[in-house]
C-alpha positions, 0 to 999 in steps of 0.5 A: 113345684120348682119346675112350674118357674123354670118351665114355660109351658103348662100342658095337660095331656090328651086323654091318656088311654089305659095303655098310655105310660106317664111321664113322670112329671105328669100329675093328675089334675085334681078336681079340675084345679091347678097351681101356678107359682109366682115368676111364671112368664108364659103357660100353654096347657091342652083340656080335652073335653067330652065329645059335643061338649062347650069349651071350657070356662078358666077361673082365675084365683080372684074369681073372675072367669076367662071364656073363648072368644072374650079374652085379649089376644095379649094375655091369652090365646085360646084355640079351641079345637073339636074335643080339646082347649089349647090355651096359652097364658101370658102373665098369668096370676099365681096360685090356684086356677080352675077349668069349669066344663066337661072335662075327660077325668083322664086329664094331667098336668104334664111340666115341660122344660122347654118350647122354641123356634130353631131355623137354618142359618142364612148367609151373612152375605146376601145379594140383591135379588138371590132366591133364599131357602129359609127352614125353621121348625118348632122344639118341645124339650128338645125334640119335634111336637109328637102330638099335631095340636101342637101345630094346628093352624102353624105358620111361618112369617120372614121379615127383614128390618133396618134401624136408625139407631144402634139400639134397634129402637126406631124401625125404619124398614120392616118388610115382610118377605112371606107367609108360609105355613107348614101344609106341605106346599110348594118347598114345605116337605111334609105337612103338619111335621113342625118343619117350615120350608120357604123359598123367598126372592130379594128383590127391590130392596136396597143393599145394607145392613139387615135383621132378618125375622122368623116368626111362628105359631097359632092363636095359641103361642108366638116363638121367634128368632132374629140374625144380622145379614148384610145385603149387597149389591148384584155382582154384575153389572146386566144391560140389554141393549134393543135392535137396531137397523142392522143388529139383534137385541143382546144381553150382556153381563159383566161379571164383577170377578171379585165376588163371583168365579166367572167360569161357574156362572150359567144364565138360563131365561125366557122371553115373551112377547105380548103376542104369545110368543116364546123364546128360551135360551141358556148361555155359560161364560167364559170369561167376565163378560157374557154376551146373550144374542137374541138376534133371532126374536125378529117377532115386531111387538113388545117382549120381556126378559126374565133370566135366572144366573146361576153361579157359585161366589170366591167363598165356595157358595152356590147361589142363585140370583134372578136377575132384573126384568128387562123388555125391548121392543121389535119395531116393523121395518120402515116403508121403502121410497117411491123410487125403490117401489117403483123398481121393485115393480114388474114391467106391466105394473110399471106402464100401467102406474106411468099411465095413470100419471100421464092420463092424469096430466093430459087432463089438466092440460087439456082444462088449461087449454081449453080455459085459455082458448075461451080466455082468449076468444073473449079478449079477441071479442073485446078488441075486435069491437075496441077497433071498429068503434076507433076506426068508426071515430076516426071517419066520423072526425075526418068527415067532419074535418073535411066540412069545416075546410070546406068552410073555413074553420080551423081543423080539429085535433082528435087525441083517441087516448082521452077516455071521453073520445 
């Protein structure tokens, strides 16, 4: 029973058939009952049942009972599929365990060496913004799962981690990259194959040192593995600068030749307006520098930059960065002066616009003149009976003056400038 300490799995088989070939660790499950040893970390088994029958019930040495749905995902996992139990158990107790239910009397106890998570080396030099393709795929005893229980349910998740401390003890970013499943979707080849493809961007995430997580399984088992990258800056330095007056929008790259070879690098992109338009363009350099012209989006309107640099580093690596998000906008041409407008007008135009003016000016002359005619008739009105009165005065006093002369007393100063003459 040595090989139950050095195994970490325990499976049952499915259901052999009167064809099948045993393996020759099988052992027949004997009155539904099984041993585990001391030392045993971890145990993954498969129960088939009779077709319609419940899940089973475990019976643990002690006598207490573990049913589905009511154990804790940190010591057991439990799938329970439409003919079979796929259970895992973690620390389990040793000695003799027992699966109540109806169970397929072809059932067998199956020892295997090994189960574990390989994957594709990254880069231990990333770049900001690269497009990584991640594969990681599942082992048993050293070859792929032949049976698709064994995947029912299978996920990938990709993790980057940083620590402050040496130890790896305090986390202080832990950044999930992506969930991936093995259906054959989008980069995933084949599905249910035990072979996870993903394609992940990094993107906004600052340049240091990395652990770099893959993590799969089920409800049943949990398998992962951990590399150290360090993630660098972009290898370039990327502006965009907006139009002006007499120039066109333009990108440009400088390309920090002790990272990349200049001559690989090929930028492909887009630009979109918030209108619906489209321009798409595709430049190669010939030197550090990379001016992309985009002189013809004369479209007014909001537009976005999404660009993809290809290109292959000094080491011989190909890669593929997609570089930052840039927008401009096209902003509509300023309105022309009074003076050019008017120029730029036809003959006919011009009179009738001068016209307007004019007629426009004749009638406010016309109202200030007639105001200053009435203006003046009233003040002509005013001094015209101011003189008769004076002149009436005057001959009233000189009259006077005249009798008193005639009498022999004094003459009669008149001051018309009192108010009271």
């Amino acid at each position: 029973m040595s090989k139950w300490c050095a195994g970490l799995l325990l499976l049952l088989s499915l259901g052999a058939t009167a064809t099948e070939v045993f393996a020759p660790s099988d052992i027949p499950l004997l009155d539904n009952r099984f041993r585990i040893d001391y030392g045993v970390k971890e145990i993954t088994f498969i129960i088939k049942r009779k077709p319609g029958t419940p899940s089973v019930i475990l019976v643990r040495p002690d006598g207490s009972k573990l049913y589905v749905g009511k154990v804790k995902p940190t010591d057991v996992g439990w799938l329970a599929l439409p003919e079979h139990d796929l259970i895992t158990l973690r620390n389990p107790m040793p000695g003799p365990w027992q699966a109540i239910g109806e169970v397929d009397p072809d059932n067998r106890v199956r020892i295997l060496s090994d189960i574990r998570l390989d994957i594709a080396a990254l880069p231990m030099q990333l770049y900001q913004g690269e497009v990584v393709k991640l594969k990681a795929w599942l082992l048993i005893n050293g070859q792929p799962p032949k049976d698709k229980y064994y995947l029912s349910d299978l996920g990938m998740t990709v993790k980057l981690q940083s620590f402050s401390d040496a130890d790896k003890k305090e986390v202080v970013l832990d950044q999930v990259l992506g969930h991936y499943r093995d259906d054959g979707k989008e980069l995933d080849e084949v599905p249910g194959d035990g072979i996870m493809t993903a394609e992940v961007t990094l993107q906004d995430i600052p340049g240091g040192k990395y652990r770099a997580m893959f993590s799969t399984g089920n409800q049943v088992f949990v398998r992962a593995r951990y590399q150290d990258v360090l993630l660098y800056p972009y290898p370039f330095s990327y502006n965009l600068a907006p139009p002006s007056e007499e120039l066109g929008a333009k990108l440009s790259l400088l390309i920090d030749r002790d990272e990349l070879d200049p001559a690989s690098v090929v930028v492909k992109g887009s630009v979109t307006s918030n209108v619906g338009g489209l321009y798409e363009f595709s430049e190669t350099a010939s030197g550090p520098k990379l001016d992309i012209d985009l002189s013809n989006i004369k479209e007014v309107g909001q537009h976005e930059v999404k660009a993809t640099l290809y290109g292959t580093t000094r080491l011989g690596r190909e890669l593929k960065i997609e570089l930052p998000v840039k927008t401009f906008n096209v902003f509509p041409p300023p309105s022309p002066p009074v003076e050019a407008l008017s120029a730029a007008v036809p003959a006919s135009s011009a009179d009738a616009t001068h016209e307007a003016p004019v007629e426009e000016e004749m009638g406010w002359l016309i109202w200030v003149l007639a105001g200053g005619g009435v203006l003046l008739a009233v003040l002509g009105g005013v001094g015209y009976v101011v003189i008769q009165k004076r002149r009436a005065l005057k001959r009233a006093l000189a009259a006077a003056q005249a009798e008193n002369q005639q009498a022999g007393q004094p003459a009669v100063k008149l001051d018309l400038n009192l108010p009271e003459q």
